[in-house]
C-alpha positions in Angstrom: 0.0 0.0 0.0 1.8 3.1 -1.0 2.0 6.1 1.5 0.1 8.9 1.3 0.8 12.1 2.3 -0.7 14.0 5.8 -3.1 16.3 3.3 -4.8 13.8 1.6 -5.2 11.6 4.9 -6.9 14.5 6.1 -9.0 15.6 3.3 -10.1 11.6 3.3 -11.1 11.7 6.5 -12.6 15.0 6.7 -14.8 14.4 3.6 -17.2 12.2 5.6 -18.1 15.3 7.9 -18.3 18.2 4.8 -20.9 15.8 2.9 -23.0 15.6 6.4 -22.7 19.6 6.8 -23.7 20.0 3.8 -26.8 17.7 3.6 -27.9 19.3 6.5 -27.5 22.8 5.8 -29.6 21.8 2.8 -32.4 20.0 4.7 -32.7 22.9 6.9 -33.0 25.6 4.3 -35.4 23.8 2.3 -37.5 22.7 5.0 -37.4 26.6 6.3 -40.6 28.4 7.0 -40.9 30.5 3.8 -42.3 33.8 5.4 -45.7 33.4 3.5 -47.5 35.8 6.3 -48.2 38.7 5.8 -46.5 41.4 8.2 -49.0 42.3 10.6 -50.0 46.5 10.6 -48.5 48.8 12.6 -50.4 50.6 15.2 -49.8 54.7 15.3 -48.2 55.5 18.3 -49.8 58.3 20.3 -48.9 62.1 19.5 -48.2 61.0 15.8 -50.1 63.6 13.2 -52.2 61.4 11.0 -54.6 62.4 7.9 -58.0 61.4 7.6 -60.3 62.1 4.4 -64.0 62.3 4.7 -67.0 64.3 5.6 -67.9 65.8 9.3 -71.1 63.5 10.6 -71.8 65.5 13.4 -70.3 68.1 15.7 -71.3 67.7 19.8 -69.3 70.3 22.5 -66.0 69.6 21.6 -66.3 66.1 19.6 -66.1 66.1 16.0 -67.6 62.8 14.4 -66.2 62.2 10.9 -67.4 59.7 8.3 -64.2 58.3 6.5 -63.6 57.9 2.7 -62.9 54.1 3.8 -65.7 53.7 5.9 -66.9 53.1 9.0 -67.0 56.7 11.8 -64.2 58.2 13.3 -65.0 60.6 16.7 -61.8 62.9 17.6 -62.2 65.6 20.7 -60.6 68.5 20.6 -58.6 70.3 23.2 -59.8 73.5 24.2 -58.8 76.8 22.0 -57.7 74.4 19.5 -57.7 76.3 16.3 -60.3 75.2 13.8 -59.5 76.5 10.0 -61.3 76.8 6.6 -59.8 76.9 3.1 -61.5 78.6 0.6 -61.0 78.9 -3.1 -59.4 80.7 -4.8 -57.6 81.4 -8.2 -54.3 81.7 -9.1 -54.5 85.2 -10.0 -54.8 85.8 -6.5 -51.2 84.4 -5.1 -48.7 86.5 -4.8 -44.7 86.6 -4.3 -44.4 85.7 -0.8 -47.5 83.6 0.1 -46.9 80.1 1.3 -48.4 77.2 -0.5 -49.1 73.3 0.1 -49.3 71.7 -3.0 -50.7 68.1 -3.8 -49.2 65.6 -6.5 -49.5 62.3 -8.4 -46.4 60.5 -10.0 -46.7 61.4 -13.8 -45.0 59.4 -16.7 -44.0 62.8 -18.4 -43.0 64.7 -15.8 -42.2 64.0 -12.3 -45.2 64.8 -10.5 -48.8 66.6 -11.9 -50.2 68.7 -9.5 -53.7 68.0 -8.3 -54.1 70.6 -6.0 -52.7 74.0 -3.9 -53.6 75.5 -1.0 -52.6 78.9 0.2 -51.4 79.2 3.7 -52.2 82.4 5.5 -49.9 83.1 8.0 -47.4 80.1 8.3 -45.9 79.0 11.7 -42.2 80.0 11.6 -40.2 77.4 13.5 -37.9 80.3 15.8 
């Protein structure tokens, strides 16, 4: 029997354990749990603004009931001396240099967003 050297007696008798390794590396990733569910919602935490779309159901002291675009009746209280606004229309004619604006977008394929919408904002809170 000729001799070998120290390298292939190892590689020999280190084979056995590689092919094991990897047979079960393989068993465990394709008997892994493919992450079919869906990732649950998150919950707003409190004192996060949020946006609601709909149209006011009723007003009661200081509750506001609001009927949402999605359905089903949202009821918000409001703390005292909290400022209630109203936009009105108005045309472009009538903004000048200086006034603040919101403005509201969609993606668009020839430009990068079409504007759907502006509103002028009165007298803007200046962060100091």
């Amino acid at each position: 029997m000729p001799a070998s050297s120290l390298p292939a007696r190892v590689l020999i008798a280190g084979l056995p354990l590689v092919l094991i390794a990897l047979v079960a590396g393989a068993a465990g990733y394709a008997t892994a749990n493919p992450g079919t569910e869906p990732v649950p919602a998150l919950t707003p935490r409190l004192g996060e603004a949020q946006a609601l779309r709909g149209r006011i159901e009723s007003v009661s002291g200081d509750e506001i009931a609001i009927v949402s675009d999605a359905g089903g009746t949202v009821r918000f209280r409001l703390a005292a001396g909290a400022p209630v606004e109203t936009l009105a229309g108005f045309s472009l004619a009538e903004v000048k240099q200086g006034d603040w604006i919101n403005g509201g977008a969609i993606p668009h394929p020839q430009t990068v967003f079409a504007l759907t919408g502006l509103v002028v904002v009165p007298d803007p809170v200046l962060p100091p």
